[in-house]
N, C-alpha and C positions, 0 to 999 in steps of 0.2 A: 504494500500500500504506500503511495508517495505522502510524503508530508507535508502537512498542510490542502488538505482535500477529503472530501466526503467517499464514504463509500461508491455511492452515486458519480462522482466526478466531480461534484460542484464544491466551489470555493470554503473553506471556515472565512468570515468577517469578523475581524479583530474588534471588542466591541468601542463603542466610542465614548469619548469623554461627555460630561454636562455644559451644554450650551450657558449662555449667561443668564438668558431668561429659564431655563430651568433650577437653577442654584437658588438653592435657599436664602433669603434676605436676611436681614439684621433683625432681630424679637423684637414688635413694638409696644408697649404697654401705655396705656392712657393713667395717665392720674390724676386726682383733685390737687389742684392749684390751681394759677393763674394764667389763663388761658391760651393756648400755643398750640399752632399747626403748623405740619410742614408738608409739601407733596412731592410724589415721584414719577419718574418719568415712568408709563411700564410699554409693556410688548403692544407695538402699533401704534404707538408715541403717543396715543391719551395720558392722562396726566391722573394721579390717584388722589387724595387728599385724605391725610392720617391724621388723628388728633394724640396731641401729647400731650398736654395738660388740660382738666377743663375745669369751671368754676361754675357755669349755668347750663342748664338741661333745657329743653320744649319737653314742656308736661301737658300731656292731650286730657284734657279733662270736657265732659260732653261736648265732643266733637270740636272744640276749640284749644288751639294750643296758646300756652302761658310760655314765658320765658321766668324760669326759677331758679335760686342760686340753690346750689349743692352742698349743703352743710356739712354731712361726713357721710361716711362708707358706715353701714350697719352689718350687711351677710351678704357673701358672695357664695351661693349654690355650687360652684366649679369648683372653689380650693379656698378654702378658710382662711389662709394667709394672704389673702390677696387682702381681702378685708383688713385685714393690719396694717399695711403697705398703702391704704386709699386706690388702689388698683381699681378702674373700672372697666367690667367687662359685659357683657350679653347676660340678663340675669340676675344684674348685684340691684341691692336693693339698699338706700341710701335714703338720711335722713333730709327734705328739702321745707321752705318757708310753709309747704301748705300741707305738708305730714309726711309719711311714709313714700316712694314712690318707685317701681322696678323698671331700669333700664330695658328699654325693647330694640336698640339700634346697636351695632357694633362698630365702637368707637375709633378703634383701630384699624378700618376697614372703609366707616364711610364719613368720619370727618366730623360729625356731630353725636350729639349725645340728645336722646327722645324717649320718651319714657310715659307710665300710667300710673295712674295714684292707686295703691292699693290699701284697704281696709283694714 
């Protein structure tokens, strides 16, 4: 049997390395502070827009959204210690001006933070 060939006859391909846009990015995490975005280019030159720190949420309360500030991190469903850290993610449920309220957008993904008053 020669080397480097299939039984068949046909080629082995050596396999290949990770394109750019395949390679995993830098870990984003959004947190309570003072408020700070930045964006990236991505694949097909649109532009992303991440949030890195936030201070105020849109809180949809019947059918109308409020702009609220974000008092603190209460529970994060995902990982407990996020909730320590002020990490906000998909989920966390955080103290604001008009009581209780669970993030429904993901921050690190679309730039804002939106959320529902929960009881």
């Amino acid at each position: 049997m020669k080397q480097g060939r299939k039984k068949t006859g046909g080629r082995y391909h050596a396999s290949r390395k990770k394109r750019l846009h395949e390679r995993a990015g830098q870990i984003r995490v959004a947190k309570l502070g003072q408020e700070k975005r930045k964006s990236k280019k991505t694949r097909g030159g649109s532009r992303k827009t991440f949030m890195i720190n936030a201070k105020f949420m849109n809180l949809n309360e019947k059918g109308k959204a409020v702009k609220v500030e974000i008092k603190k991190v209460l529970e994060t469903p995902s990982n407990r210690f996020f909730a320590r850290q002020n990490i906000l993610t998909k989920g966390t449920i955080v103290e604001t001006d008009k009581g209780k309220a669970k993030i429904t957008s993901r921050p690190t993904q679309e730039g804002t933070v939106n959320g529902i008053l929960i009881k």
